[in-house]
N, C-alpha and C positions, 0 to 999 in steps of 0.2 A: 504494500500500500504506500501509493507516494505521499508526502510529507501537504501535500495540499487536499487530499483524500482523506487524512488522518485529522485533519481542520472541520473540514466540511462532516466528517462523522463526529463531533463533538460540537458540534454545533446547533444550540438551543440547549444544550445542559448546564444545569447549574456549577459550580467546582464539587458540591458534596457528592452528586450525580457522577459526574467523569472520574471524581477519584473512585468510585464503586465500579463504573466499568472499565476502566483499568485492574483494577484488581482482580475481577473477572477474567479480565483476557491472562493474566498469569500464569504460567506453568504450574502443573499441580502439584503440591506438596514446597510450594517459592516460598506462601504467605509464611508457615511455622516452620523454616529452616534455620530461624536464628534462636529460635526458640526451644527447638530440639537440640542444635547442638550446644547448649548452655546446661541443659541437662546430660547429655554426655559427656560436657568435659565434668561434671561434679558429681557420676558414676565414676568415670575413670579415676577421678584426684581419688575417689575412697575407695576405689579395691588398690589404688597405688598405694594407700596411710595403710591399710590392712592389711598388704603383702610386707611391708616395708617393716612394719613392729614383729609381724612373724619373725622377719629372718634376723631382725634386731632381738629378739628374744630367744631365737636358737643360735646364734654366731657363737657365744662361748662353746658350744657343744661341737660346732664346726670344727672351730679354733682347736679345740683340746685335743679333739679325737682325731684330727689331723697329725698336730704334733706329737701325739702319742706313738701311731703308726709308722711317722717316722724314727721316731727314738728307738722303737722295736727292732726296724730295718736295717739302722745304722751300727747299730748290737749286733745284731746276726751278720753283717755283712765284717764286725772288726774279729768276732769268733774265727769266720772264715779264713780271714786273713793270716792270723794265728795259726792255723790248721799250714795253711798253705806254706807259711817260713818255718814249719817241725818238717815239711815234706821234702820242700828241696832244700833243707840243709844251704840256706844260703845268706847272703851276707845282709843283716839288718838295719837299715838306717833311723838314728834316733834322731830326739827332738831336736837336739841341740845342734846335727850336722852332722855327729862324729857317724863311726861305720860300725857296729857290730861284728866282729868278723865268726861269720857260721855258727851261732850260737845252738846249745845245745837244747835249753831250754826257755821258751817263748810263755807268757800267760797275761791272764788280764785280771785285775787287782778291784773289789769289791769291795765299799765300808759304807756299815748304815751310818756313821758320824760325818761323811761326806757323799749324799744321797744323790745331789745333782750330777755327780762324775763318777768317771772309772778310769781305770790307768793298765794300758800296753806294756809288760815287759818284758827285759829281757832278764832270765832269774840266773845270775853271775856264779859260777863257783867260788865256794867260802865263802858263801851268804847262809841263811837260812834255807834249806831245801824245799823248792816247790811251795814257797812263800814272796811275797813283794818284801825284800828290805830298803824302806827309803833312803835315801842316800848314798847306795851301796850298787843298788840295783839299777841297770839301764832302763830306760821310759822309753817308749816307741812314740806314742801319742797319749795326749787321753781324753776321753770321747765325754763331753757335758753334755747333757740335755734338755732343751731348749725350751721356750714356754712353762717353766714352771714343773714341769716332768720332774719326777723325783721316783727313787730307788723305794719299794713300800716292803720287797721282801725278798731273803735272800736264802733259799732251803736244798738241802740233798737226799735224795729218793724223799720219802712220806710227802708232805704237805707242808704249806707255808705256815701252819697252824702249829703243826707234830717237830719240826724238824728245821726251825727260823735258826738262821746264826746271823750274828753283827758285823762280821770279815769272813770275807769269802774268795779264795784263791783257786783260778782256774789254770793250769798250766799243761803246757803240750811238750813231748820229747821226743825230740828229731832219732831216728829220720822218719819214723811210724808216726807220728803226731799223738801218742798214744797220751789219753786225760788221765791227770792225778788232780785230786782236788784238795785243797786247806779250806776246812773251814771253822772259825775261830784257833784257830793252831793246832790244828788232829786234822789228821786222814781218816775220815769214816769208814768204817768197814763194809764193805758189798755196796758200797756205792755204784748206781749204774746212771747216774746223773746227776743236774746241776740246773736249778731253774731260776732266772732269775727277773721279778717282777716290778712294774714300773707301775705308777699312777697317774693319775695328773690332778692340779691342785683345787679344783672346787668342783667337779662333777665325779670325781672319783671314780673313773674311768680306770680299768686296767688291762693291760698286758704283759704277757711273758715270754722271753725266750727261753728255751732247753739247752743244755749238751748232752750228749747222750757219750757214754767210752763207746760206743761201737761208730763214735764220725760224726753222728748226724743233728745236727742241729733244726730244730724246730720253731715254731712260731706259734703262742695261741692267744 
């Protein structure tokens, strides 16, 4: 319709009249589209406030059990490592730089009085046997745990319940990697493992890893 068509059809109407049929010739659904989408955005803003307190109210839960699962991993993964310098008999390098040369026996160092860490060694002759002696004994690394993770239990064969000790010495002897364990300063007898459990600090969440003397290192 030409622009003088569109004169000549509004012609004799009042302004209240032509704004009624205007508003008539409008596409269907024009009139309340400002309307509709004002309530859409104020559905959306509240399942956004709704989603948003969720995951703000389980993120600690995220948070821990995250760093938990890593604390597990990063354990079972330094057991491993251990295993592997009793195997190939080979040359250790410590914190400090220096070189271990082919140690015989390698282990990793347990104390509920220092629950965030554990400590890599090398267990030196004329030290204490198949024990960490500090100062005496080489450190490889030693492994903290992050987020608040803390050591909750440290037991051989029975249960964390039956069988808790305070220090706890895991060590391997080349060239078999074969497990001796200290725990509080005795070798348990018929020991066939070594569990050792983590928690984390306000949901008290836990996990564990094993040694088993037959090699095998577990996770639960």
């Amino acid at each position: 319709m030409s622009k003088k068509s569109r004169v000549d059809y509004l012609t004799g109407f009042t302004p209240l009249e032509i704004r009624s049929l205007r508003e008539r010739r409008m596409p269907r659904g024009a009139l309340s589209l400002v309307g509709f989408t004002m309530v859409e955005i104020v559905v959306m803003l509240g399942i956004i406030v709704l989603i948003s307190a969720v995951l703000l109210a389980n993120f600690p839960g995220f948070n821990e059990s995250g760093a938990l699962i890593r604390a597990r991993q990063e354990l079972a993964l330094d057991f491993r490592r251990l295993q592997n310098y009793a195997l190939a008999v080979s040359n250790v390098r410590l914190e400090g730089g220096s070189l271990e040369l082919s140690p015989k026996i390698v282990g990793a160092h347990f104390n509920m009085a220092a629950p965030d860490s554990y400590i890599l060694f090398v267990d030196r002759t004329g030290g204490t046997p198949n024990r960490y002696d500090e100062g005496f004994d080489g450190v490889i690394s030693r492994g903290r745990f992050q987020r608040g993770i803390k050591l909750n239990c440290l037991y051989v064969s029975g249960s964390c319940v039956t069988s808790e000790y305070n220090v706890l010495d895991v060590v391997f002897r080349a060239p078999e990697a074969r497990m001796t364990i200290s725990a509080d300063g005795i070798s348990p007898i018929g020991s066939t493992f070594v569990k050792v459990e983590m928690k984390t600090p306000n949901l008290n969440l836990k996990k564990t890893d094993s040694v088993w003397i037959t090699g095998y290192i577990g996770t639960e």
